[in-house]
N, C-alpha and C positions, 0 to 999 in steps of 0.2 A: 393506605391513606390517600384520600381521593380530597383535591381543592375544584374549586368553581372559581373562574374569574368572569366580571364583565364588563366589557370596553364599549366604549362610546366614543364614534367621532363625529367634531362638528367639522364638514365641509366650509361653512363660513368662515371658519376660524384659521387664513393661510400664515404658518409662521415661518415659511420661508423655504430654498428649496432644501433638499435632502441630499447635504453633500455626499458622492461616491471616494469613500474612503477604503472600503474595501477592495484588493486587487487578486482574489482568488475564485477558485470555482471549483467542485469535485464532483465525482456520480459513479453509481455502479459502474454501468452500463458500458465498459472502457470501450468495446467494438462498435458502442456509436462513433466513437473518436475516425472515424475517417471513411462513415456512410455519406450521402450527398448534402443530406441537411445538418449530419454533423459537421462540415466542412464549413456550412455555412456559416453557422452558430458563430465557428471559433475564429472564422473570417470576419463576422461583424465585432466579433470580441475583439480581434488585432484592431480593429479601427478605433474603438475605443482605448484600448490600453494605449495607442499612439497618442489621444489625447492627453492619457490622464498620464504619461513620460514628462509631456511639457507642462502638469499642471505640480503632480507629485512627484515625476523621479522616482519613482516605483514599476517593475516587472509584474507581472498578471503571472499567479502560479497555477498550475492543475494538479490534481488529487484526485488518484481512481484505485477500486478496489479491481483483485481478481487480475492482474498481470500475472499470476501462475495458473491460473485455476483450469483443470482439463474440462473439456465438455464440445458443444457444439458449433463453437466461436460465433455463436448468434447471441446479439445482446437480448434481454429480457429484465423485468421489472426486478431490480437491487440485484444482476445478474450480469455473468459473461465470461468470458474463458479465451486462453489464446492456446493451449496445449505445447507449451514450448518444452515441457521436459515428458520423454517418452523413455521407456527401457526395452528393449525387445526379449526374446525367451531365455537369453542368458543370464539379465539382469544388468546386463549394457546400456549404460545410458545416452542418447541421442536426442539434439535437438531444433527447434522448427524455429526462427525466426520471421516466418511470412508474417505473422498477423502483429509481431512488434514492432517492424519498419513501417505498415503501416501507421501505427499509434502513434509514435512517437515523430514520425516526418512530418505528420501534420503539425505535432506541439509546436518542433520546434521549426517549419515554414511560414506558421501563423505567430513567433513568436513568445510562445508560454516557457516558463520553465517548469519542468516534472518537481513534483513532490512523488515519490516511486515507492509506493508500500510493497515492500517486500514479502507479497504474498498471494495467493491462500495455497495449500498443501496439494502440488500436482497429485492425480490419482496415482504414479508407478510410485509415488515418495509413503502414500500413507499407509501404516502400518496393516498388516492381513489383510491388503485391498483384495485379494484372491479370493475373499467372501463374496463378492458380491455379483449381483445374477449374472447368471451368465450371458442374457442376453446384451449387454450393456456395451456395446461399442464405441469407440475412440471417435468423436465429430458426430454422433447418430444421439437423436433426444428421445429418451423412452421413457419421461415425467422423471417424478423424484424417485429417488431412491438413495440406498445408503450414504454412497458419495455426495451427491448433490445436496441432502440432509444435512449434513455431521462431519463426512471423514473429512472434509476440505478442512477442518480445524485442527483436525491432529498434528501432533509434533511428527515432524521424520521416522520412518521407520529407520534410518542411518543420515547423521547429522554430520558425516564428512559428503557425502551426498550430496546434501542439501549444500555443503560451503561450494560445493565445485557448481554446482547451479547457478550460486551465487556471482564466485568468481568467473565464468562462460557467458553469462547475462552483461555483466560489469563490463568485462571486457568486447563487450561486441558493440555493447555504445559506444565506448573511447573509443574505437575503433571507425565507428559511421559518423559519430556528432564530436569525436575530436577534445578539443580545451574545455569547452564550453561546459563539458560533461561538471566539470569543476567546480560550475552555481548551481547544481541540482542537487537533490535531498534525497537520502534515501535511508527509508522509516522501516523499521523492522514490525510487519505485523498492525492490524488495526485491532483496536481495541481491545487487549485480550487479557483481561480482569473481567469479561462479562462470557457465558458461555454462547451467546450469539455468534461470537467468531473464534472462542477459542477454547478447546478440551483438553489441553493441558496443565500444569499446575505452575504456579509461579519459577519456580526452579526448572521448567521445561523451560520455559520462556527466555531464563539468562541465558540457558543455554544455549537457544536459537539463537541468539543478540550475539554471544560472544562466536560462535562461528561465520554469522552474516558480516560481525567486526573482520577477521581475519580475512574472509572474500574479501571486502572491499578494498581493503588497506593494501591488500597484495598487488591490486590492479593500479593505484595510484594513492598516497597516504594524506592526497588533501582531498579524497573525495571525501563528503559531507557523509557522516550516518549518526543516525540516533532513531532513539523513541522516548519511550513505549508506545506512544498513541492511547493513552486510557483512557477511558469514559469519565463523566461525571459521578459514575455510584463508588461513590467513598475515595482513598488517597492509599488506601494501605498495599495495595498493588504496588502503585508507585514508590511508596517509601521502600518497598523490599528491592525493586531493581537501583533505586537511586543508592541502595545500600550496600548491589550487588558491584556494581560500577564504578563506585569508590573504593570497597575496602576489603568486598566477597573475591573468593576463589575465580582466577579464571577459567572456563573448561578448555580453553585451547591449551593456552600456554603455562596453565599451574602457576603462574604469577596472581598478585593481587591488584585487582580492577582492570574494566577494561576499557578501552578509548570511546568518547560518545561525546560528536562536537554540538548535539544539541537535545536536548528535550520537550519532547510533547507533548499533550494532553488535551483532553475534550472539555472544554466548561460545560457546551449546550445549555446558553444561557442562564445558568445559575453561577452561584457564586459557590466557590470550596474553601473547606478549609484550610487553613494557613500551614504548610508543613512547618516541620519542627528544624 
């Protein structure tokens, strides 16, 4: 189903200014986050959000995709990668914080608080990454291919794994940015009711939630975590994790529901409907 709309405006017609109510900002692109003009950006942004403290008393948040994602830590168009989880020949895990100290010293130099999507699926995490050509190197761009396609949406090939990624992550900001870590958000996953970012099945997905629950909570139990982050196409996503959350199994601890001090969701300017 395809609509037409058509807008007309009269310049004549001034009804006043356009107040800034809004105090957020997100983008692929997360390695723009502390090139020279990204620097700049987010330094004109601090001089702003100084304004809008004494006008609202509101924090300016940011939101980026791909803080896991392996590749060539060069941003690109709805793109970027920091390669923080590696495993060498044993299946040892090892990992690289240069390009998060970047990202994240700038946020919080220039003042932003992280909204921190916990995602997309490092390449040693996703499941028979050993498919893939062989020419394909760690930091080296050789166009798309299967990872860069698809496997970044897979669930874990090993979902204790993925908690100790979570918990070494978690732990290495309290560790550089301290208390503060306390007002930051951390989102399991974007949007993953649509297969644009996710090839799992809703039951993959509590799964991911209830183990990224247990990382976080183990590093300190008032840190913030929730989702889902769903899109606008439909709700019934949602109602299964809000059903998982409340009164479903948990996969960690065999108890029923698991901690989630917030939930999110995409409108993209429409309206949803009402849950039940």
């Amino acid at each position: 189903m395809s609509f037409t709309n058509s807008i007309e405006v009269n310049c004549n017609n001034c009804v006043g200014e356009l107040r800034h109510i809004w105090t957020s900002i997100g983008f692929d692109e997360i390695n723009w986050s502390y090139t020279e003009r990204g620097k700049y950006l987010l330094k004109t942004l601090k001089v702003r959000n100084e304004y809008l403290d004494t006008v609202m008393e509101k924090p300016y948040y940011v939101r980026n995709h791909n803080i896991f994602t392996s590749g060539n830590m060069l941003s690109y168009p709805a793109g970027g990668s920091t390669n923080i989880y590696m495993e060498n020949e044993d299946g040892r895990a090892y990992y690289s914080f240069e390009i998060i100290d970047k990202i994240y010293d700038n946020y919080v130099e220039h003042g932003f608080i992280p909204i921190i999507e916990l995602d997309f699926m490092p390449l040693d995490l996703v499941p028979d990454s050993k498919d893939l050509s062989s020419d394909w190197a760690m930091g080296r761009d050789v166009g798309h291919e299967s990872y860069e396609q698809n496997k970044w949406k897979l669930p874990p090939k090993d979902y204790k794994k993925w908690q100790q990624l979570i918990e070494i992550f978690a732990n290495h900001l309290y560790g550089r940015y301290g208390e503060q870590v306390q007002n930051w958000y951390f989102e399991v996953w974007n949007e993953p009711n649509l297969t644009n970012y996710w090839l799992g099945s809703v039951e993959d997905y509590c799964k991911l939630y209830d183990y990224s629950v247990e990382a976080i909570k183990r590093v300190n139990k008032s840190f913030k975590i929730g989702g889902p982050a769903t899109s606008d196409i439909g709700t019934e996503f949602l109602k299964q994790f809000l059903d998982h959350v409340t009164s479903g199994k948990n996969y960690v601890t065999n108890e029923t529901g698991t901690a989630i001090d917030f939930i999110s969701f995409h409108t993209k300017g429409i309206v949803m409907e009402i849950l039940d």
